[in-house]
C-alpha positions, 0 to 999 in steps of 0.5 A, a space after each residue: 886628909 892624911 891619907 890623901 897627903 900620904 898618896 899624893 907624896 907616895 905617887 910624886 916620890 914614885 914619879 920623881 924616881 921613874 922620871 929621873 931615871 927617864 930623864 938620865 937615860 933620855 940624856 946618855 943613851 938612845 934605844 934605836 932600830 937599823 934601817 933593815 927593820 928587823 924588831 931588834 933594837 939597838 943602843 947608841 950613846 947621846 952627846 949629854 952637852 948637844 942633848 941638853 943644849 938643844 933642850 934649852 933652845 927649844 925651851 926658849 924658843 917656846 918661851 919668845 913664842 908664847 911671850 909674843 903671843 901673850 904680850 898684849 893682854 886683850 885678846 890672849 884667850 883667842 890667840 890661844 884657842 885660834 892656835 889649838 884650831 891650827 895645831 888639831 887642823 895641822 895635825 889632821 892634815 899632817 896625818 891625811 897627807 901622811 896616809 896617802 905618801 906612806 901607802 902601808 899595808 897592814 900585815 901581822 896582827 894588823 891582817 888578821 884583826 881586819 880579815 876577821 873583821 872583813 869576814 864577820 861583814 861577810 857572815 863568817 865566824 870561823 876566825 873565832 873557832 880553831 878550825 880557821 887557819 889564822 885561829 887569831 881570835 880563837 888564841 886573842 879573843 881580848 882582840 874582840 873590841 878592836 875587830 868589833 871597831 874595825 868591822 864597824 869601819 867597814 860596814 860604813 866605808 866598804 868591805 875591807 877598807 883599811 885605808 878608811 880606818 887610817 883617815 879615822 886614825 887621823 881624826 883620832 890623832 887631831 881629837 887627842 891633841 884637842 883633849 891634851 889641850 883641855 888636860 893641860 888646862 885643868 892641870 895649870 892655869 898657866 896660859 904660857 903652859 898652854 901654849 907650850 903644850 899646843 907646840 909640844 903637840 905639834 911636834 908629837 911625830 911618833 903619835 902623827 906617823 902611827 895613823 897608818 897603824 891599822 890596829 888598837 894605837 890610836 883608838 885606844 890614846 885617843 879614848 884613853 885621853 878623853 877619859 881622862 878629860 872627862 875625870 879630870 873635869 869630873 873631879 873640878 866640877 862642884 855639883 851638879 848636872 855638868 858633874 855627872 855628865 862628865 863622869 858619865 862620859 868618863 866612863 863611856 871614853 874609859 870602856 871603849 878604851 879598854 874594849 880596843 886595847 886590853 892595856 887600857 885597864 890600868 887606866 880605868 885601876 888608876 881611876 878607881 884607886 884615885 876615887 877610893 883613896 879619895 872617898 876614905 880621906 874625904 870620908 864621903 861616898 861619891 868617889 866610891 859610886 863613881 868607881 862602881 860606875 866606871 867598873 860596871 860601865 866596862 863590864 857591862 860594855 865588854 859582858 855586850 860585845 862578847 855576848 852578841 857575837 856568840 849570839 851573831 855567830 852561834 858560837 862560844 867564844 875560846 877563852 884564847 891563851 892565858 894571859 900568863 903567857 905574857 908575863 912568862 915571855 915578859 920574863 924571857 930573854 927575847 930574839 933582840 932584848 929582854 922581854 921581847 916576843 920570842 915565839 913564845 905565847 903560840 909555841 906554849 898554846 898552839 904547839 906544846 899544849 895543844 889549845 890546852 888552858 890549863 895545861 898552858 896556865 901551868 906551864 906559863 907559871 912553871 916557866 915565870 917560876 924558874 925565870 924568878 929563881 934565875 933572878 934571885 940566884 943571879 942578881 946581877 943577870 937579873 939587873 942588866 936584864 931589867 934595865 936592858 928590858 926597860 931601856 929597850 922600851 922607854 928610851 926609843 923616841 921613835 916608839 917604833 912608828 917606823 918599825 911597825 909601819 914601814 912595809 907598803 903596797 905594790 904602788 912605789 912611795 914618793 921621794 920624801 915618804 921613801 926618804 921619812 922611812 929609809 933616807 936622810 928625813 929618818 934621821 933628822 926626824 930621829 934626831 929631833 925626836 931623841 931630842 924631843 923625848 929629853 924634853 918631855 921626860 925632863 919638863 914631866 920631873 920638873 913639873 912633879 919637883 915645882 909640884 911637890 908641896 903644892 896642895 892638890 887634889 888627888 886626880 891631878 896626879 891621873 895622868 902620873 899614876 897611869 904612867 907608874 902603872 904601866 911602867 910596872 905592867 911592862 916590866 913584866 909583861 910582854 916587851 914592845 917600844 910601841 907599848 910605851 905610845 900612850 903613856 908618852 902621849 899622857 906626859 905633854 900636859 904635865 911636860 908643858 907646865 913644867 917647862 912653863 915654870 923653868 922659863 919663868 923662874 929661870 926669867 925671874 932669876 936672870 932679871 933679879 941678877 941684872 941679866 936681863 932688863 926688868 921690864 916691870 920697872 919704870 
């Protein structure tokens, strides 16, 4: 049991620090992106006094709400879930009603992944070999997964039907609220929690206006959260054949997860470390079964994919560039901050080494070398590039969900799509978003600090360990704000349940002090 004390103190240390340090940065500054659209992005102070006033205020307006709401005590339960069923129908039309306003089209990446998946429909593979134009997944063949969904897309609702997958997006938006609902249940039985999340939710703008993103964003949050449902209830469960139905649909959630975004195997590292950590301070075996599970359910599920499109088309697919490359950009100084993409992954393998692995892996580690000695010779070069890198990506509210969405089609938008992405609706929806980051990030440090000496199973901190995780990741790897969706996403629950607490303990003081009547009384 020891060693499970050591973890949980080592991941709540962990989390204290990343999250303080999340919470001071949220509070001063906001990473922003100009109205051009160019991926650059810019830093601009916060007012700390009006940041932390609006804070407060939206805490107390949640607090009124949920002690209306629990104020007679028959009937609370079904108050609450007629609320979940409002905000996931809000959420589903939010996102329906945003898909036809918004009208975007899907360029980049975006493109490429449904050109490939429009030709597979068509009996064309030439995108998996070099002699395609694009090569996109002879240099991204990890991007299999998520082609392999949108194809599927396709096949149900048309041959390059794009706008199809975005009304999918939306049903997964709505699906991924539903499920932070039932983490945040598992986490705290705290009703008011509960409450607080399914209004945190509904306020989650950065994930509802990524339903136009024709790529692996909300597929991947969306199975990401189920997984994580399924592990949390896994875990609760006592024994039995509920137990194992939920592991079992744990590591379906999981795989899928990881087949649409390669980012998701830090979910499914976060899972199998919690199982064997637990597994030897239990010294009981079954943690350690249901990690080989979740493993071989992944590997099998991607082993399936790869090999029946070499079998569909009758080519082998490219190893695709190394992931080394990622790292080594990650190490870079990019076109508009530290780590960001630079032309650097299709200048290596494309251009210099000519679709050369090998020759590519050496030259990707020669160049993380010489960024690692520049580091060490120059320290206070190697701080502000780390600290740039990491506010760059964490400390934009938006996530980039205006910056990877904002081109449409030849169709002109409405006045109120038009004012969301360029006029005086983006900046109150940004300004509320930066106040709204504040909010999360600090209620996720208070949730970790009320926290910190209860006793717990180990898997309560899931959701903490993901975020740690890719905190690292990114600091390494490729830099993007739009890579930091999912981990934010992750922090409502936690967020709810810690803001919960500061309104009861901050009600608790003010009735004790004679600031408030205390009710409990005559």
């Amino acid at each position: 049991m020891k060693l499970l004390k050591l973890a949980d103190r080592t991941v709540s240390v962990l989390g204290l620090i990343l999250f303080g340090v999340l919470t001071g940065f949220s509070l001063f500054l906001t990473s922003y992106f100009a109205l051009t659209y160019e991926e650059i992005p810019h830093t601009k102070g916060d007012i700390f006094p009006l940041v932390l006033l609006i804070c407060g205020l939206l805490t107390f307006l949640m607090y009124r709400f949920s002690g209306w709401m629990l104020k007679k005590e028959e009937g609370q339960e079904r108050r609450i879930r007629i609320l979940a069923g409002a905000v996931c129908l809000y959420a589903l039309v939010f996102g329906i009603w945003w898909v036809g306003a918004a009208k975007c089209l899907p360029l980049g990446d975006q493109n490429s992944v449904c050109t490939a998946a429009a030709q597979f429909r068509e009996g064309n593979y030439e995108m998996l070999t070099i002699d395609s134009y694009e090569k996109y997944l002879f240099i991204h063949p990890h991007q299999l997964g998520l082609t392999a969904l949108i194809e599927l897309t396709f096949a149900l609702f048309g041959n390059g039907n794009y706008v199809a997958f975005e009304y999918l997006n939306c049903v997964g938006a709505a699906v991924t609220l539903y499920a932070g609902y039932r983490i945040t249940r598992v986490l705290t039985n705290r009703k008011q929690a509960w409450i607080y999340y399914l209004l945190l939710a509904a306020a989650c703008f950065p994930l509802l206006f990524y339903v136009v993103f024709v790529y692996g964003e909300i597929p991947s949050i969306t199975f990401s959260a189920l997984a994580i449902l399924g592990f949390l209830e896994y875990r609760k469960q006592g024994v039995g054949q509920k137990r194992l139905l939920w592991l079992a649909f744990a590591c379906v959630t999981c795989a899928l997860a990881c087949l649409v975004r390669n980012n998701c195997l830090i979910l499914l590292l976060a899972f199998v470390l919690i199982l064997v950590t637990t597994a030897l301070g239990e010294r009981n075996i079954r943690p350690l079964v249901a990690a080989l599970l979740l493993v071989l359910t992944f590997g099998g599920a991607r082993t399936a994919l790869r090999s029946s499109y070499e079998a569909r088309s009758g080519i082998e697919l490219n190893r695709g560039a190394p992931m080394l490359l990622y790292v080594a950009m990650g190490m870079q100084q990019g076109e508009g901050a530290p780590g960001w993409s630079n032309g650097y992954i299709l200048h290596n393998y494309w251009g210099v080494s000519d679709f050369d692995y090998a020759a590519s892996e050496a030259m990707a580690k020669q160049d993380i070398r010489t960024s690692a000695s520049e580091f060490v010779h120059h320290p206070k070069y190697a701080l502000r590039f780390f600290v740039g890198k990491f506010a760059s990506e964490w400390n934009d509210p938006t996530y980039e969900c205006y910056a990877m969405t904002h081109i449409g089609g030849d169709d002109p938008r409405g006045a109120v799509a038009d004012s969301i992405f360029n006029g005086t609706l983006h900046t109150v929806f940004e300004w509320f978003m930066n106040q709204y980051q504040s909010l999360i990030y600090g209620g996720v440090f208070l949730w970790l600090l009320y926290g910190f000496w209860r006793k717990k199973d180990l898997s309560v901190l899931v959701l903490i360990t993901v975020i740690f995780g890719g905190f690292l990741f990114h600091m390494l790897w490729e830099a993007k704000g739009r890579y930091i969706l999912p981990y934010f996403v992750m922090m409502l629950p936690m967020a709810a349940a810690g803001l919960s607490e500061l309104s009861d303990r901050v009600n608790s003081w003010l009735r004790k002090h004679g600031k408030v009547p205390d009710r409990t009384k005559g």
